[in-house]
Backbone as a ProteinNet text record, in pm:
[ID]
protein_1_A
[PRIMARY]
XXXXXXXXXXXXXXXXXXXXXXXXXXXXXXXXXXXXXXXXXXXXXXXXXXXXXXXXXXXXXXXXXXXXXXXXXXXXXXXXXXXXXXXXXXXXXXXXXXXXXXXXXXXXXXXXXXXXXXXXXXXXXXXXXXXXXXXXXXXXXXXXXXXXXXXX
[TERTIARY]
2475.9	2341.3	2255.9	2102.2	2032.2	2029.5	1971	1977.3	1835.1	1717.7	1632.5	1607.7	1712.6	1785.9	1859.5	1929.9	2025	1912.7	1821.6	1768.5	1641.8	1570.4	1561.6	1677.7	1752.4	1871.5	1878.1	1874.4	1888	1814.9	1667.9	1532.9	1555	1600.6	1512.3	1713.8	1787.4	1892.3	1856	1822.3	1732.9	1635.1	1555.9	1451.3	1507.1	1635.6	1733.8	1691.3	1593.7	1574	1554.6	1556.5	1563.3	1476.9	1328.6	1255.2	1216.8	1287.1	1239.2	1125.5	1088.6	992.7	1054.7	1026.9	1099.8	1041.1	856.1	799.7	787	746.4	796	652.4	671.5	513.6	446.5	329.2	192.3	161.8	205.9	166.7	-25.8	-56.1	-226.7	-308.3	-393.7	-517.9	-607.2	-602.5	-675.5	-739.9	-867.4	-919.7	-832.5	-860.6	-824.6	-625.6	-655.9	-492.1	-553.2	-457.4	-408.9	-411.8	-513.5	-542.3	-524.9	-444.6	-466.1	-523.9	-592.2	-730.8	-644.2	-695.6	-576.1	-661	-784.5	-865.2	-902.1	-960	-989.1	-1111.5	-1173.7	-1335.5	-1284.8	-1382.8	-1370.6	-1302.3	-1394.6	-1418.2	-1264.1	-1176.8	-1089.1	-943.5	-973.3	-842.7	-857	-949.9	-920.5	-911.9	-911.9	-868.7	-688.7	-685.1	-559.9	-491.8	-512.4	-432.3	-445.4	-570	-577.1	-467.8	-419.9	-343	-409.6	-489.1	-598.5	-644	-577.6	-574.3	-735.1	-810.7	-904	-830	-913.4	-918.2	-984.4	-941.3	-1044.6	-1151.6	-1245.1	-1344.7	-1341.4	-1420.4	-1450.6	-1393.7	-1350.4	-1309.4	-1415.7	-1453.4	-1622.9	-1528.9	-1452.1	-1447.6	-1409.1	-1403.6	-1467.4	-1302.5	-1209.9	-1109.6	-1051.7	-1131.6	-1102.4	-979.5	-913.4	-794.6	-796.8	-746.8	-782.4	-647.9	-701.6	-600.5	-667.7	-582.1	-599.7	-729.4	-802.2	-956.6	-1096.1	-1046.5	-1165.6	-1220.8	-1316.8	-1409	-1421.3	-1368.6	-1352.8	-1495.9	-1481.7	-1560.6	-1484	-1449.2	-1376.1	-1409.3	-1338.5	-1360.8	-1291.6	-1398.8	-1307.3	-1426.9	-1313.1	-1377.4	-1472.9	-1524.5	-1635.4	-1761.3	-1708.3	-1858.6	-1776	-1887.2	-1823.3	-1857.9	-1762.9	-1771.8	-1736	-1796.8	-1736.4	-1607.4	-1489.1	-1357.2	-1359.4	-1274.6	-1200.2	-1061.5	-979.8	-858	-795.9	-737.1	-662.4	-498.4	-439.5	-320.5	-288.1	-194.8	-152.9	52.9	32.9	158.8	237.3	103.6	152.1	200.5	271.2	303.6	157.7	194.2	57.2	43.2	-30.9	-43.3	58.8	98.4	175.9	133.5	213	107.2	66.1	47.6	1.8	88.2	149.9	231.1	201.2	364.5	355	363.2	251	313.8	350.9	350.4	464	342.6	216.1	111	-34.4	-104.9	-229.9	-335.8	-359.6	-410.6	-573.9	-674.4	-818.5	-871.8	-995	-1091.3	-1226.5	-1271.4	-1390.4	-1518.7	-1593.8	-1674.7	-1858	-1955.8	-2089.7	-2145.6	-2263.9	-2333.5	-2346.5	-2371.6	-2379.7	-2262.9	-2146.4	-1985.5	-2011.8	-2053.9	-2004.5	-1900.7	-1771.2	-1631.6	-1729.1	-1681.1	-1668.2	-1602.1	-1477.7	-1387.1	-1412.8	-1360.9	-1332.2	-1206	-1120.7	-946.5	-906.4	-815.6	-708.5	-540.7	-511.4	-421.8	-259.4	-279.8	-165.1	-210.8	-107.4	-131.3	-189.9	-315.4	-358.2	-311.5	-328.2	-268.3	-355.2	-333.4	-412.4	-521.1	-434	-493.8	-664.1	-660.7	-771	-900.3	-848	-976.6	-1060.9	-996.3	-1104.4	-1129.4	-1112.6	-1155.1	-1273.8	-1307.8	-1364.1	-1500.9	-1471.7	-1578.4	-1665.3	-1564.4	-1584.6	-1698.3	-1688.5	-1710	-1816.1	-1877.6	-1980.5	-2089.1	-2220.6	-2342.3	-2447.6	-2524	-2602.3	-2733.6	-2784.4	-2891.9	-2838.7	-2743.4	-2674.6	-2561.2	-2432.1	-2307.5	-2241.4	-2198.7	-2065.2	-1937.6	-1852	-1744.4	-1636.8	-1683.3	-1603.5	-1559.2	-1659.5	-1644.1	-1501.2	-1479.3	-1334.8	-1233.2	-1248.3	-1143.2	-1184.9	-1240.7	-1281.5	-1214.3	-1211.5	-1127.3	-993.3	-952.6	-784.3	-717.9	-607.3	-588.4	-424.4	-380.9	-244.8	-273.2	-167.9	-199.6	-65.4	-57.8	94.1	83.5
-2790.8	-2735.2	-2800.4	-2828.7	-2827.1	-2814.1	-2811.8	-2735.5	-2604.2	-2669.2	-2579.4	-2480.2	-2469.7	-2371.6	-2323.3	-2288.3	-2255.2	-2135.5	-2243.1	-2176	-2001.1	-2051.2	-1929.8	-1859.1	-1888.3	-1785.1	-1661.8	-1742.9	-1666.5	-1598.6	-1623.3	-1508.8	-1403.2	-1445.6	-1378.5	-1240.7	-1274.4	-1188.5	-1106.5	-1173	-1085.9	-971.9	-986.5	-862.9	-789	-793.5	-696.2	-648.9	-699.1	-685.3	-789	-921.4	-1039.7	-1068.3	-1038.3	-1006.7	-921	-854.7	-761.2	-641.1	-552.5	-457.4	-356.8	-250.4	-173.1	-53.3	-30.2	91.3	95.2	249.1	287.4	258.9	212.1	185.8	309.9	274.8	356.3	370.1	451.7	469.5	535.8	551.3	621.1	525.1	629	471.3	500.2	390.2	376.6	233.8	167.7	38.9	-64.3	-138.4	-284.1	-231.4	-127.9	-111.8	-176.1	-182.7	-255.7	-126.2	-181.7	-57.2	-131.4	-64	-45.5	-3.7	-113.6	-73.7	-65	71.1	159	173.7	114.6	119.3	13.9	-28.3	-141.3	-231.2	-194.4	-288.4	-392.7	-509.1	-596.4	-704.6	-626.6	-687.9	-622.9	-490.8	-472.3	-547	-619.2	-704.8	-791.9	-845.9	-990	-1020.5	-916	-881.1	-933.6	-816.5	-752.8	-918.9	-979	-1078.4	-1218.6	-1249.5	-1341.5	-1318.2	-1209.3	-1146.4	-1089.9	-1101.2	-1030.4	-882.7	-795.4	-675.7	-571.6	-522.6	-506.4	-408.3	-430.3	-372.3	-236.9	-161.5	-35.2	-105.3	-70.6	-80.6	45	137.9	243.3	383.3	451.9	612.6	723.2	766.9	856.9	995.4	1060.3	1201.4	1223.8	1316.1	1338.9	1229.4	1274.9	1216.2	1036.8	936.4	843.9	845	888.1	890.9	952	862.1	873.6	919.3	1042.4	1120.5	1139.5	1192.6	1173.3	1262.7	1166.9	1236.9	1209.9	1151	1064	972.6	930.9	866	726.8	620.4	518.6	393.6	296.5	183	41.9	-20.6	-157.1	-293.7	-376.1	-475.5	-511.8	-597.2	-662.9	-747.2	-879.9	-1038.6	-1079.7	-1070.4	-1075.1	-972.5	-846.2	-736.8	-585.8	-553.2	-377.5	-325.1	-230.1	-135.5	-11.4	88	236.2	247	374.1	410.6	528.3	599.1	724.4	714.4	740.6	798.2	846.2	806.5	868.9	880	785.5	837	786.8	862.9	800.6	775.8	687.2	659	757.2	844.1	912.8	1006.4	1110	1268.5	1334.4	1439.9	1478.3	1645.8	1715.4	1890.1	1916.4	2024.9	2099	2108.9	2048.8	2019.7	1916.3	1842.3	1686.3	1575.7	1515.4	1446.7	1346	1267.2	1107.5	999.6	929.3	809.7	685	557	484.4	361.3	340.1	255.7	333.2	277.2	365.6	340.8	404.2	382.1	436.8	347.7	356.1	348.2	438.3	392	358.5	260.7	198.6	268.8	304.1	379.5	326.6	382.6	292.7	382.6	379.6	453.7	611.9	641.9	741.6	798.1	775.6	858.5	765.8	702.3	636.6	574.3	546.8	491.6	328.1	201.3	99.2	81.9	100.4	76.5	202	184.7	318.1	340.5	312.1	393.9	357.7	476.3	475.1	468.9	342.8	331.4	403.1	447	555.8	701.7	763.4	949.8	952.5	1092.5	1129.3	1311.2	1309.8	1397.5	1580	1679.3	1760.2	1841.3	1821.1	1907.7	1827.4	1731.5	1627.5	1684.4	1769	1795.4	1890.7	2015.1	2117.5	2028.2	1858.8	1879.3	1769.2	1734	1621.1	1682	1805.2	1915.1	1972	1975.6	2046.9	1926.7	1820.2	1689.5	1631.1	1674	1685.2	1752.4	1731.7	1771.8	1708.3	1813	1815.7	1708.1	1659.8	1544.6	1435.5	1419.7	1323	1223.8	1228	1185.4	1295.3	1213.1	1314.5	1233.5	1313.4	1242.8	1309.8	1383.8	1457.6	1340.3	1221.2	1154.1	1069.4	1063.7	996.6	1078.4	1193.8	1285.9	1313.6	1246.8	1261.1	1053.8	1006.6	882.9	895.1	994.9	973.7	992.4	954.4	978.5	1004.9	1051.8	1160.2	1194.3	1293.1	1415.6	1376.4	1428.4	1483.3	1592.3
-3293.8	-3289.2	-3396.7	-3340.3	-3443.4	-3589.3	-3651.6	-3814.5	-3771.5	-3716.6	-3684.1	-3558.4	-3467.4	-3431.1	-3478.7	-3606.1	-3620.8	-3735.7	-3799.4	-3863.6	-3797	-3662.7	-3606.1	-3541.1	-3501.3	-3486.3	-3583.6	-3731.8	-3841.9	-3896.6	-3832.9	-3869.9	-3748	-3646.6	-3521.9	-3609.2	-3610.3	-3647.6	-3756.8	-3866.9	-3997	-3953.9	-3834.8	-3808.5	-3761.7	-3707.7	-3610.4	-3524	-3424.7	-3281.4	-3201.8	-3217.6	-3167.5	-3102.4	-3140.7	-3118.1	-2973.5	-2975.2	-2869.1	-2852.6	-2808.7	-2808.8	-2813.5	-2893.2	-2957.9	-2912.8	-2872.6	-2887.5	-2717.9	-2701.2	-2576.4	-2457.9	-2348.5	-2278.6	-2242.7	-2254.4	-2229.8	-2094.5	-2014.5	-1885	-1856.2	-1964.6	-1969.7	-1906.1	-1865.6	-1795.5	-1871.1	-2019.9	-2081.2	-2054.5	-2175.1	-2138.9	-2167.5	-2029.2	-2024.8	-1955	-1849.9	-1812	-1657	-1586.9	-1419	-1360.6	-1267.6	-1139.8	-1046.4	-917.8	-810.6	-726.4	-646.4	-548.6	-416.6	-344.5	-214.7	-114.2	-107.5	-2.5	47.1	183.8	259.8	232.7	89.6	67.1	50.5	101.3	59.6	-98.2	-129.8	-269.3	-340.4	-254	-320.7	-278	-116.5	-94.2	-146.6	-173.9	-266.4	-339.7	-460.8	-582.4	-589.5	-495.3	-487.1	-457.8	-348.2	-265.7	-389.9	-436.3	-556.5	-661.3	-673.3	-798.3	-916.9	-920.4	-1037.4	-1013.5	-1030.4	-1006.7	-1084.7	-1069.6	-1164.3	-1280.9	-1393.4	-1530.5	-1573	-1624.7	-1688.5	-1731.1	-1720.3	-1878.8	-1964.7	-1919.6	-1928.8	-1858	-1911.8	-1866.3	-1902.9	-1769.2	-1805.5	-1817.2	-1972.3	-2003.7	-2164.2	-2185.9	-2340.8	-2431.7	-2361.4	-2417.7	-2389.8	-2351.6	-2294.6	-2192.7	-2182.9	-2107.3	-1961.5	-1872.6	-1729.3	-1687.1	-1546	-1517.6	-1357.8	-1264.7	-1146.2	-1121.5	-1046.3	-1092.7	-1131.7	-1193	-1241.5	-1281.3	-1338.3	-1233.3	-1374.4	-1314.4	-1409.1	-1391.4	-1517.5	-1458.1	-1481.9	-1368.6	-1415.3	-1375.7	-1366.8	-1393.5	-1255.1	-1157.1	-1063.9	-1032.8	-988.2	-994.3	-1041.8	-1171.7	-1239.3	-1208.3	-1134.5	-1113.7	-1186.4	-1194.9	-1267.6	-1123.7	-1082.7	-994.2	-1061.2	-982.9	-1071.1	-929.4	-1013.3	-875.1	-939	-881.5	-842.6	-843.7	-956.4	-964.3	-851.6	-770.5	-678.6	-669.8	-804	-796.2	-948.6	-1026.5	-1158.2	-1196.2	-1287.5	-1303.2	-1423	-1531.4	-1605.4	-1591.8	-1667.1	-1629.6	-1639.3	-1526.2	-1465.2	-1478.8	-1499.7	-1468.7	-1385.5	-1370.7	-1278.3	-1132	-1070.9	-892.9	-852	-984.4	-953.5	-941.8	-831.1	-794.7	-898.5	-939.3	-1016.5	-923.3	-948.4	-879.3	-918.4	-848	-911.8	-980.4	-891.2	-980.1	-990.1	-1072.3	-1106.3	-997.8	-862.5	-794.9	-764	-728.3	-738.5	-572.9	-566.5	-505.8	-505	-473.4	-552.4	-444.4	-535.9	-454.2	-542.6	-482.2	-497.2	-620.1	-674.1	-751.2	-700	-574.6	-530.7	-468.9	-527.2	-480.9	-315.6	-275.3	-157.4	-157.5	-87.6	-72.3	-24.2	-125.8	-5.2	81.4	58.2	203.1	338.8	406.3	524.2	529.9	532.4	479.8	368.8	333.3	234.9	273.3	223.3	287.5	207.9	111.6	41.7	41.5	10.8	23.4	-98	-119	-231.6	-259.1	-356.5	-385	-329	-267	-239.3	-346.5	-449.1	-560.8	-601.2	-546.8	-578.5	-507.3	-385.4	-331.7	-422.4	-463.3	-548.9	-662.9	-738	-827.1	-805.6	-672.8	-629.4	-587.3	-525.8	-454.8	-602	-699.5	-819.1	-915.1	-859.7	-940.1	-834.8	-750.2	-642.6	-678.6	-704.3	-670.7	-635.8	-554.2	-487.4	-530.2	-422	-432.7	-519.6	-521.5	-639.5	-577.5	-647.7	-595.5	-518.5	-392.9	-329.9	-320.9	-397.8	-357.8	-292.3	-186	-90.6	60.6	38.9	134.5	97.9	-47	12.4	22.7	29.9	140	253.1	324.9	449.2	537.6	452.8	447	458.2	354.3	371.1	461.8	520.7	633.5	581.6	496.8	507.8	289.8	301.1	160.6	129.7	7	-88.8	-126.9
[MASK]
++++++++++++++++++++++++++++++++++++++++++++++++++++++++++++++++++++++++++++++++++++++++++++++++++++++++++++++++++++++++++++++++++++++++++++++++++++++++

């Protein structure tokens, strides 16, 4: 061997983890995490199919931290779109199914869905908080439960 392999051998052994990662992952949808876009817009298959998945920017609630529900702003192919939480990878309230990626639907300024289906289950509990997260002359976002086409 080398002399200067031999010599990182002998650091990477000194830190006693060989350099590995030691701390445990962050399943939160905080900024700058990987969302999954679960609906048919445009702008969200080709995200998806390019491999560039969009980004958080922003989480609109008092605690930054996104939970099935609400209502994010991210980053896809160089445009901000606002989405809708429709499924998460973290531990969730009691009732609220886990799922396995952080899944979005991208919807317009006025709670409009771009796509017209959703092609994964959302969770039921989503409806009272979507109806709840709805007013009048404003945003509705009851229309993307009127999209989904099966529940958990």
């Amino acid at each position: 061997m080398s002399n200067v392999l031999l010599q990182r051998m002998v650091l990477q052994s000194s830190k006693g983890t060989a350099g590995l990662h030691t701390s445990s992952t962050l399943h939160e949808i905080r900024k700058m995490a990987r969302l999954r876009v679960v609906d048919n817009s445009k702008i969200g298959k080709a995200a998806m199919l390019e491999g560039k998945p969009p980004r958080c920017i922003h989480v609109y609630n008092k605690k930054s931290v996104g939970h099935t529900g609400d209502k994010v702003l991210v980053a896809i192919k160089g445009q901000m779109k606002r989405a809708i939480l429709v499924g998460c990878h973290q531990d969730q309230k009691p009732l609220m199914p886990k799922f396995d990626t952080n899944n979005i639907v991208l919807i317009d300024d006025n709670g409009t869905p771009l796509g017209n289906r959703i092609h994964v289950p959302i969770p039921t509990m989503l409806r009272k908080k979507l109806v709840d997260m709805s007013r009048p002359k404003s945003a509705d976002y009851t229309k993307i439960l009127a999209i989904a086409t099966r529940f958990v």
